[in-house]
C-alpha positions in Angstrom: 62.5 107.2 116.6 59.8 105.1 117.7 57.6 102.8 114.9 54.1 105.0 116.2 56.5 107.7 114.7 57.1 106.3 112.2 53.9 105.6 111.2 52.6 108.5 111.7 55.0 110.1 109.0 53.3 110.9 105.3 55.5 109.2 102.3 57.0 111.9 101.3 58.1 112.8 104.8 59.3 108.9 105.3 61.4 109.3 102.2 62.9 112.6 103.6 63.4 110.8 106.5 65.3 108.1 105.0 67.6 109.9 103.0 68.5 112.2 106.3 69.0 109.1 108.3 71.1 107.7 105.7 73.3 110.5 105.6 74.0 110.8 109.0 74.7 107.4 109.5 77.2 107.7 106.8 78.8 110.7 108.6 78.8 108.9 111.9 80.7 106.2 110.1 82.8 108.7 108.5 83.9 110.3 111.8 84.2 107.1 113.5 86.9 105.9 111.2 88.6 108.8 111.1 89.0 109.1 114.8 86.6 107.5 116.9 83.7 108.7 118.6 82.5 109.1 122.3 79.6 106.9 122.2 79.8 104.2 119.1 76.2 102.4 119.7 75.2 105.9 118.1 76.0 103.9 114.8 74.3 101.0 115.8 71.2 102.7 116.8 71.0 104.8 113.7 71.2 102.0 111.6 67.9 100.2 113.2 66.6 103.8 112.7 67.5 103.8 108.8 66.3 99.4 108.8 62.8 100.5 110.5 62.2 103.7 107.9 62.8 101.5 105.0 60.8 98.6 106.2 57.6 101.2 106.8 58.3 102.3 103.0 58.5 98.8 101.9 55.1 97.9 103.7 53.7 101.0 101.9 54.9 99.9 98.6 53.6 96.7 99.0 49.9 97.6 100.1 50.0 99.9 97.0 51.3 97.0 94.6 48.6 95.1 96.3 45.3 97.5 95.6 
């Protein structure tokens, strides 16, 4: 997911978005320990997904704190 994407997202959508990343990074972790997967930079690039969602929320929450 790119950070126009991102952007582009309402908050409520972003938050969504945030707990459905979270859980599937959590299941790729899951199946990765259990036996592991084909392709493990999956993990890695669904974390930066998860990192840039909350930053976006974090810069929203801010510019609201701020008005």
């Amino acid at each position: 997911m790119k950070n126009k994407d991102i952007i582009a997202l309402s908050d409520q959508e972003l938050i969504d978005k945030v707990k459905e990343e979270k859980a599937a990074l959590g299941k790729l972790k899951l199946n990765h320990n259990v036996s592991p997967i084909e392709n493990p930079i999956k993990i890695r690039d669904n974390r930066k997904v998860v990192a840039r969602l909350q930053t976006e929320a974090t810069k929203r929450k801010n510019a609201k704190a701020a008005k």
